[in-house]
N, CA, C and O atoms as CSV, one atom per row, in Angstrom:
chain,resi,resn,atom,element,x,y,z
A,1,UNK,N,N,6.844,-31.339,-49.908
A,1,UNK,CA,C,7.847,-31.323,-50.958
A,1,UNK,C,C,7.154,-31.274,-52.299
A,1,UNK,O,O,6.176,-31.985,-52.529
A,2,UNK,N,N,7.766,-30.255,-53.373
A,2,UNK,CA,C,7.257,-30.821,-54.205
A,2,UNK,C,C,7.083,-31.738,-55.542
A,2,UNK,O,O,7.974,-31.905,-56.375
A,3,UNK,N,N,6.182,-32.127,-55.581
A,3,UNK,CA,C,5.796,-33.381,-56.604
A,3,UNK,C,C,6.746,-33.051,-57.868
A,3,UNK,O,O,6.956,-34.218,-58.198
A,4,UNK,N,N,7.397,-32.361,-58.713
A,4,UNK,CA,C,8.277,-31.888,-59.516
A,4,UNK,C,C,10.091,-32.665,-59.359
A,4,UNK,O,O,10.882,-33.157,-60.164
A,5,UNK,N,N,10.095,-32.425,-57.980
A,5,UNK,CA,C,11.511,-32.825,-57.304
A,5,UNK,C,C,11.355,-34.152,-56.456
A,5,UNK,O,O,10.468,-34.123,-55.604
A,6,UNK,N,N,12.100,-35.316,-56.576
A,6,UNK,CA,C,12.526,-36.687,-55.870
A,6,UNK,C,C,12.975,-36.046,-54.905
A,6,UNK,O,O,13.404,-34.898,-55.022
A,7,UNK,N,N,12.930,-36.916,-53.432
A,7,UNK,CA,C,14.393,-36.782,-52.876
A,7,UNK,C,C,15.444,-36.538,-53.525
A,7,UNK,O,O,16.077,-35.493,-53.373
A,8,UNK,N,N,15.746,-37.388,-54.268
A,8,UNK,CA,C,17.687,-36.834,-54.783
A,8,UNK,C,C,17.454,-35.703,-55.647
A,8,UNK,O,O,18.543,-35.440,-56.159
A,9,UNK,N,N,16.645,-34.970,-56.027
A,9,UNK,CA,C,16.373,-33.692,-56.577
A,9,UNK,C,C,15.874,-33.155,-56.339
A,9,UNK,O,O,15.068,-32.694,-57.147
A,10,UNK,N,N,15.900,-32.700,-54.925
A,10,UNK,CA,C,14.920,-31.477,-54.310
A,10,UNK,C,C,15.977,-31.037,-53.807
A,10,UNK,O,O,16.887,-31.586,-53.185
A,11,UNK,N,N,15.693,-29.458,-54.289
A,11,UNK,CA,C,16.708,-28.201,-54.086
A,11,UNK,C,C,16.954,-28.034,-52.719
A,11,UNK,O,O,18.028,-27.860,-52.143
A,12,UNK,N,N,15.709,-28.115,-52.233
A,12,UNK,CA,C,15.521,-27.664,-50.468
A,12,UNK,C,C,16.450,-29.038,-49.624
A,12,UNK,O,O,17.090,-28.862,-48.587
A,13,UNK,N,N,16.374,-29.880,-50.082
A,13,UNK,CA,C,16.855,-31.189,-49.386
A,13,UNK,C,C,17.966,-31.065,-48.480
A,13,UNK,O,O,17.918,-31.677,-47.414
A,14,UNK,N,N,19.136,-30.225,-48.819
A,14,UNK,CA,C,19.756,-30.030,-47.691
A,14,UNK,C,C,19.567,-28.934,-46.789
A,14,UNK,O,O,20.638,-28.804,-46.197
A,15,UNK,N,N,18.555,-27.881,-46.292
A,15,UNK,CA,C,18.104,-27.001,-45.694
A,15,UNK,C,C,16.963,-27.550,-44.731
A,15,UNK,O,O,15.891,-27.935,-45.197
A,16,UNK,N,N,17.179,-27.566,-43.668
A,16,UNK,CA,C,16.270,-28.413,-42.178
A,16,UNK,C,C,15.452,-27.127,-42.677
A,16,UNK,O,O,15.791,-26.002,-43.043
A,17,UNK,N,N,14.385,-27.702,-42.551
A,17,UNK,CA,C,13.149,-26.523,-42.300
A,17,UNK,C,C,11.504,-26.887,-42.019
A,17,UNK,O,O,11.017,-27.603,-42.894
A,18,UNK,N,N,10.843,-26.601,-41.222
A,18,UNK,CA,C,9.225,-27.099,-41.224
A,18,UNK,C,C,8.856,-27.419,-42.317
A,18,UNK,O,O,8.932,-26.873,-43.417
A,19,UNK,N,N,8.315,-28.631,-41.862
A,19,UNK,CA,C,7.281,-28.914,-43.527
A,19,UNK,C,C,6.701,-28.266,-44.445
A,19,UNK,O,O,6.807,-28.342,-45.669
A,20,UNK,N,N,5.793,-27.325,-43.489
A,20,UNK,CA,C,4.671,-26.274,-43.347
A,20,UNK,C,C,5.119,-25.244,-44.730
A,20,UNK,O,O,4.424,-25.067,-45.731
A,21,UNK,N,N,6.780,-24.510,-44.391
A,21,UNK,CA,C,7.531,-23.800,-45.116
A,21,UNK,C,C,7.922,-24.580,-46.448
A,21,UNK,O,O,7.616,-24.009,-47.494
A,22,UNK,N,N,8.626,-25.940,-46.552
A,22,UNK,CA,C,8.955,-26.173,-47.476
A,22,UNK,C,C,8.029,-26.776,-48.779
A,22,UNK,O,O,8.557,-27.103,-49.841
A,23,UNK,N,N,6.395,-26.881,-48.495
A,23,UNK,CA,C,5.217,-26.692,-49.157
A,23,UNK,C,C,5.436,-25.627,-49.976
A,23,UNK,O,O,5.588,-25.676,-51.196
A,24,UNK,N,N,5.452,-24.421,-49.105
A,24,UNK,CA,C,5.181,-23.015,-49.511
A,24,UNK,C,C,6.401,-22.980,-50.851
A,24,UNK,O,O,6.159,-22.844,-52.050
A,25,UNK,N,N,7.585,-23.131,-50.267
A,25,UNK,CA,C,8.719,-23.078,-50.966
A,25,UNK,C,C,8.341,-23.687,-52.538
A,25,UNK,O,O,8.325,-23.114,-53.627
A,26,UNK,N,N,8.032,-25.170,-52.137
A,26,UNK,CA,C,8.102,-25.773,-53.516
A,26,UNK,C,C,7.161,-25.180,-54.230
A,26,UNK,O,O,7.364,-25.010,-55.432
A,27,UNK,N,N,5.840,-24.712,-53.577
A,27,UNK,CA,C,4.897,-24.156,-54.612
A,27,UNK,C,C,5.093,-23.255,-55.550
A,27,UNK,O,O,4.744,-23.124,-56.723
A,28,UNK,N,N,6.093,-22.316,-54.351
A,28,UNK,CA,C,6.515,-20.931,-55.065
A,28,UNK,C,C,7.461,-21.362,-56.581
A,28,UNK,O,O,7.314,-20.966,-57.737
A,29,UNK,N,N,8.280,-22.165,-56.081
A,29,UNK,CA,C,9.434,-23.139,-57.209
A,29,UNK,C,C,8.801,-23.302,-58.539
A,29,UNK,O,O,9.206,-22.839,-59.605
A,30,UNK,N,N,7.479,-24.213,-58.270
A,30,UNK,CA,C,6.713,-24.780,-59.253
A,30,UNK,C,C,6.054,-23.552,-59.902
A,30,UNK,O,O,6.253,-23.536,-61.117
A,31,UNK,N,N,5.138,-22.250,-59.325
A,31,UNK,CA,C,5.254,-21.279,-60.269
A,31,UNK,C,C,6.313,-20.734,-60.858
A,31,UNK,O,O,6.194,-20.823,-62.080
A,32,UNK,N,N,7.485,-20.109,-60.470
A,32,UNK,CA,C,8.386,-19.836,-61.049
A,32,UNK,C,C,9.103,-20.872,-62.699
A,32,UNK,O,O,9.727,-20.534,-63.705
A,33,UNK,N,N,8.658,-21.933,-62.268
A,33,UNK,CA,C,9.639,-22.723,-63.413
A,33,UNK,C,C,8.225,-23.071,-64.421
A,33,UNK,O,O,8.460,-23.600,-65.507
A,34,UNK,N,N,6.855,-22.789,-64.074
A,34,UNK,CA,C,5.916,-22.695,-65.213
A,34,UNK,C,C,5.240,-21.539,-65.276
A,34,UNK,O,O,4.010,-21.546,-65.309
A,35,UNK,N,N,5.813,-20.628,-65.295
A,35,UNK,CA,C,5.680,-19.561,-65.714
A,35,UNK,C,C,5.404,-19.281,-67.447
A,35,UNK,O,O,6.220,-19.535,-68.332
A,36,UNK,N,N,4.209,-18.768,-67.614
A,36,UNK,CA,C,3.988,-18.357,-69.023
A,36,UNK,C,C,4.640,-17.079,-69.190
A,36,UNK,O,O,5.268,-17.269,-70.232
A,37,UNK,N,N,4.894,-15.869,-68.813
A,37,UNK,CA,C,5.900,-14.910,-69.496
A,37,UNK,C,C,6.719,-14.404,-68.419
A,37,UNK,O,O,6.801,-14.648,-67.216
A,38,UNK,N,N,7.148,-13.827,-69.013
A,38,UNK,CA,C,8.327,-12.968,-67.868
A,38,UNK,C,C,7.553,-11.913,-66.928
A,38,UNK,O,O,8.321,-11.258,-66.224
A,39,UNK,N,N,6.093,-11.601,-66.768
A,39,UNK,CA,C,5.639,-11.114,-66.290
A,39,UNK,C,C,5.475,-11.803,-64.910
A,39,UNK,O,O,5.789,-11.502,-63.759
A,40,UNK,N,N,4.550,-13.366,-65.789
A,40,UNK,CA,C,3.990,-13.662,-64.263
A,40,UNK,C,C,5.695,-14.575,-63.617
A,40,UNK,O,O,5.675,-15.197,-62.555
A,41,UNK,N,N,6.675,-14.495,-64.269
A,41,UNK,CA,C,7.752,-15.011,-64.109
A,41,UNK,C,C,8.139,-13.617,-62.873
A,41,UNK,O,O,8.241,-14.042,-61.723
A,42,UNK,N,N,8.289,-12.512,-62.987
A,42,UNK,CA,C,8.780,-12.025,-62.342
A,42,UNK,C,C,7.802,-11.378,-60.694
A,42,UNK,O,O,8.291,-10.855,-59.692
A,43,UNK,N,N,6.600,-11.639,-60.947
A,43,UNK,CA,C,5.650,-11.834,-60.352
A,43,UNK,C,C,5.900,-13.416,-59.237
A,43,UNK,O,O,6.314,-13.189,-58.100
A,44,UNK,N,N,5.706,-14.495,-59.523
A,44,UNK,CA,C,6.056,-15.398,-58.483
A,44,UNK,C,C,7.551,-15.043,-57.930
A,44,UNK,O,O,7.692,-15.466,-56.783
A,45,UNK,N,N,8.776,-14.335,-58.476
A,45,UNK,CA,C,10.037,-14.535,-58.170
A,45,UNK,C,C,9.477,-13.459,-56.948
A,45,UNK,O,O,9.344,-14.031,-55.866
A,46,UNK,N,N,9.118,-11.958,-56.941
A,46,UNK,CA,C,8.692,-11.315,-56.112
A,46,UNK,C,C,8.302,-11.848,-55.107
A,46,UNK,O,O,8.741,-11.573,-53.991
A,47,UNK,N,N,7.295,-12.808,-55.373
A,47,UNK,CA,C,6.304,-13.467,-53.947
A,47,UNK,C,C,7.423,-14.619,-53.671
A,47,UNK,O,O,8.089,-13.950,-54.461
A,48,UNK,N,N,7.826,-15.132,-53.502
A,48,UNK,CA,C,8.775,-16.067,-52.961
A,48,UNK,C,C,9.936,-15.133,-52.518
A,48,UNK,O,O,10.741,-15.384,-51.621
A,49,UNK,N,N,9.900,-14.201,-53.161
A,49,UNK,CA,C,11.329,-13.417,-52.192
A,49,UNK,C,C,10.847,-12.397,-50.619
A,49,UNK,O,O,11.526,-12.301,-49.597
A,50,UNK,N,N,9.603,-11.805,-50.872
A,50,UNK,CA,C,8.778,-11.821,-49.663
A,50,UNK,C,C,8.680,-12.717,-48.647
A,50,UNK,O,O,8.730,-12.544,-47.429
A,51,UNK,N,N,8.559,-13.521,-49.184
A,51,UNK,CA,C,8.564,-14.866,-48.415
A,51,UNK,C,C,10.065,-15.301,-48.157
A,51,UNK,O,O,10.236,-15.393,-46.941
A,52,UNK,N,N,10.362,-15.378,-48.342
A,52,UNK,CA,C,11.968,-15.727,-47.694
A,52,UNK,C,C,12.294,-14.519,-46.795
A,52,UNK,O,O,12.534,-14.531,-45.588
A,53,UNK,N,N,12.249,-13.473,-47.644
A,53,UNK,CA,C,12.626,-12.007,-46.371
A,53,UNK,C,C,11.854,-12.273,-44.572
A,53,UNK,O,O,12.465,-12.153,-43.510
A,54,UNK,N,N,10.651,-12.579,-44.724
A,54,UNK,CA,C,9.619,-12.865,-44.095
A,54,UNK,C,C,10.480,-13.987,-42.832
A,54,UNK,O,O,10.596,-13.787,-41.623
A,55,UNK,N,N,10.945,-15.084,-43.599
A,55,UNK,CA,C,11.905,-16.371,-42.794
A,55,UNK,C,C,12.714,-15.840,-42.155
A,55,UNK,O,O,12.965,-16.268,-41.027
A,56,UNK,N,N,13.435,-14.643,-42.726
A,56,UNK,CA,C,14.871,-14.071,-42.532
A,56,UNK,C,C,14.348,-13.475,-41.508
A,56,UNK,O,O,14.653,-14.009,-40.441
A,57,UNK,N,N,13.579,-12.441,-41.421
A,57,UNK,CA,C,13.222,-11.676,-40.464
A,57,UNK,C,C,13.073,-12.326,-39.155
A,57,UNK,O,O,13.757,-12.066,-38.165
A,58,UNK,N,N,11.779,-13.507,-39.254
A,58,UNK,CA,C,11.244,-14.561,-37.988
A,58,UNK,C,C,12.462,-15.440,-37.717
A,58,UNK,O,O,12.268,-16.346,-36.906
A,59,UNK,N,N,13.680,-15.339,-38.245
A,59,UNK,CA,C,14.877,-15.942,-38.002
A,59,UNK,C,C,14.212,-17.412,-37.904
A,59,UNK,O,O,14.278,-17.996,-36.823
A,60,UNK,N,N,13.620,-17.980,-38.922
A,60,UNK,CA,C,12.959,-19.118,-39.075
A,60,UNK,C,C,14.342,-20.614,-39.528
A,60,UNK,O,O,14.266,-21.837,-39.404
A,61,UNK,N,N,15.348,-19.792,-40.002
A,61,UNK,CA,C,16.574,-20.300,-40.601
A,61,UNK,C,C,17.810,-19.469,-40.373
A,61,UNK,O,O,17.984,-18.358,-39.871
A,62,UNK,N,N,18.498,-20.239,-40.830
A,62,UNK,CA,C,19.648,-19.961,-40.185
A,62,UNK,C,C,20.446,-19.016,-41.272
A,62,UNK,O,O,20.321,-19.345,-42.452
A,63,UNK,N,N,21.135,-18.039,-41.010
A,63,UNK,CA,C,21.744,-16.824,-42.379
A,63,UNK,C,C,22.384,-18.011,-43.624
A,63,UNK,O,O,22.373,-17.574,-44.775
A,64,UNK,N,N,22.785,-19.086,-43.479
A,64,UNK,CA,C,23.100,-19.762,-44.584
A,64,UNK,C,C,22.267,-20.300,-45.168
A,64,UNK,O,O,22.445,-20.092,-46.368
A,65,UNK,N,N,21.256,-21.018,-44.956
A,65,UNK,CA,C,20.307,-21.291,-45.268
A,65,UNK,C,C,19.203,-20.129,-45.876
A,65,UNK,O,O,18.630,-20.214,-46.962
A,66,UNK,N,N,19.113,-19.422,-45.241
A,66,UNK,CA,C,18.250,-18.310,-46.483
A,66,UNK,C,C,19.519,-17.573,-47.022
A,66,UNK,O,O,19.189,-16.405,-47.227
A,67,UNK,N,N,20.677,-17.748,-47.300
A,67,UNK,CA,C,21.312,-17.564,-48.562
A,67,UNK,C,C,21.561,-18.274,-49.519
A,67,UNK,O,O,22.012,-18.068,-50.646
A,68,UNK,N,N,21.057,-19.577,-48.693
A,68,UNK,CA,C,20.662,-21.217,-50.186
A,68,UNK,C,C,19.602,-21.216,-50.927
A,68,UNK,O,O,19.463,-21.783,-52.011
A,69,UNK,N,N,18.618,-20.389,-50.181
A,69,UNK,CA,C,17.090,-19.966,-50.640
A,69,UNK,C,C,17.063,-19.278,-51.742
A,69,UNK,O,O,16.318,-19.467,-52.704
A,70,UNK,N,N,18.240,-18.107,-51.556
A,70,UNK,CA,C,17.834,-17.132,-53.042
A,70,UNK,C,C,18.675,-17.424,-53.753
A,70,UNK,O,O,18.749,-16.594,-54.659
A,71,UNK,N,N,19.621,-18.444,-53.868
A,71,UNK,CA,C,20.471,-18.879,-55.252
A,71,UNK,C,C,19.574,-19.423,-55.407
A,71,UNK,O,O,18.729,-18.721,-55.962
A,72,UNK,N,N,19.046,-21.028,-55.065
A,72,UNK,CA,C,17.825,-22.247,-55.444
A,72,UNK,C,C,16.998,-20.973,-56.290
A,72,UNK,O,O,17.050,-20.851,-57.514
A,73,UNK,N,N,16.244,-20.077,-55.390
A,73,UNK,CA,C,15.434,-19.652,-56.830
A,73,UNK,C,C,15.594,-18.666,-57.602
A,73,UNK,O,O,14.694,-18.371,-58.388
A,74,UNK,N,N,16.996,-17.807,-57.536
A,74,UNK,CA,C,17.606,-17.240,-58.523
A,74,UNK,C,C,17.695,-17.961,-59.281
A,74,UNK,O,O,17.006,-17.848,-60.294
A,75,UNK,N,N,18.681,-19.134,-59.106
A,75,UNK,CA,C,19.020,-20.217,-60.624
A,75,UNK,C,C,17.414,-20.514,-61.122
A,75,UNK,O,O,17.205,-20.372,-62.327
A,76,UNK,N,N,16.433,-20.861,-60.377
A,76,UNK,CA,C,15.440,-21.300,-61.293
A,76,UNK,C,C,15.080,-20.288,-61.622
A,76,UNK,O,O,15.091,-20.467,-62.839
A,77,UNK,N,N,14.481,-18.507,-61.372
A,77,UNK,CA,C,14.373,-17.620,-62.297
A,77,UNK,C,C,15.106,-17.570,-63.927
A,77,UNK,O,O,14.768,-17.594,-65.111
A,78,UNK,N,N,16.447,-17.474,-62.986
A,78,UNK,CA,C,17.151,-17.067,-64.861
A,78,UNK,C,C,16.966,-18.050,-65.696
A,78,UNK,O,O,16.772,-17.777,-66.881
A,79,UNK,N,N,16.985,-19.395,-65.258
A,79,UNK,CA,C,16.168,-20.838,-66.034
A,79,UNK,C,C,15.079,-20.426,-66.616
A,79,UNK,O,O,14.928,-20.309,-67.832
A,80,UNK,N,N,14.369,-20.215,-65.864
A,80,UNK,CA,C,12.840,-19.552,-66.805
A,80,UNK,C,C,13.452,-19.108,-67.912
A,80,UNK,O,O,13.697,-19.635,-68.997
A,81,UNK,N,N,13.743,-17.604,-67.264
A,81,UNK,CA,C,13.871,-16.076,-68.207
A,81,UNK,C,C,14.962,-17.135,-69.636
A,81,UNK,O,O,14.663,-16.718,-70.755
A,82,UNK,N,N,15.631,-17.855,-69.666
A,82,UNK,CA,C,16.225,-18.104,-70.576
A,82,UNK,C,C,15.222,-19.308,-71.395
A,82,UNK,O,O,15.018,-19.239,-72.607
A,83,UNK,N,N,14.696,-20.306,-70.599
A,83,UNK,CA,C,13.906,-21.245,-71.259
A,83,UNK,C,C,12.260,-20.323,-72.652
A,83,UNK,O,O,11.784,-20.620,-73.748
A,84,UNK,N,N,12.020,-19.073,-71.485
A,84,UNK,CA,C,10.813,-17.950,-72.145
A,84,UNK,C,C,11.631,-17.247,-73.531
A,84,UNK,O,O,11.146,-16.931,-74.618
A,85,UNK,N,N,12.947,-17.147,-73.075
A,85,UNK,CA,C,13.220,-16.503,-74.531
A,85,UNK,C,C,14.107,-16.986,-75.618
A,85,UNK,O,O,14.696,-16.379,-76.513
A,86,UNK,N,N,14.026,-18.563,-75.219
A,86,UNK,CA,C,14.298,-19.258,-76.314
A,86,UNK,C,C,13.108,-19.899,-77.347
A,86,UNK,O,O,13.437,-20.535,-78.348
């Protein structure tokens, strides 16, 4: 999990998933939301969406659950993109 998010504030918290994955997840999270421009902003959003396609494919989760995946880091993209151009 990551160090950024408590239990009561971790995005992933209601999505069952291997540990293993939800590492990966938060890491990806934690680049996305410190992101220095919209470059490498749109750069981690890419690699975390690979990575979810990747879940989807290995049917690692369940179709609702990787459709909780790309709101969680849609909303934190456009968070960025709005926090970068304020």
């Amino acid at each position: 999990m990551s160090g950024h998010y408590g239990n009561e504030h971790d995005p992933f918290a209601a999505i069952k998933m291997p540990h293993e994955v939800l590492e990966i997840l938060s890491r990806r999270l934690t680049a996305i939301e410190h992101s220095a421009d919209t470059l490498q902003l749109h750069l981690a959003s890419e690699r975390v969406q690979g990575f979810v396609e990747a879940l989807e494919e290995l049917k690692v989760l369940k179709p609702g659950e990787i459709e909780s995946l790309y709101l969680i880091l849609d909303d934190a993209g456009q968070a960025r993109v709005t926090a970068l151009l304020l």
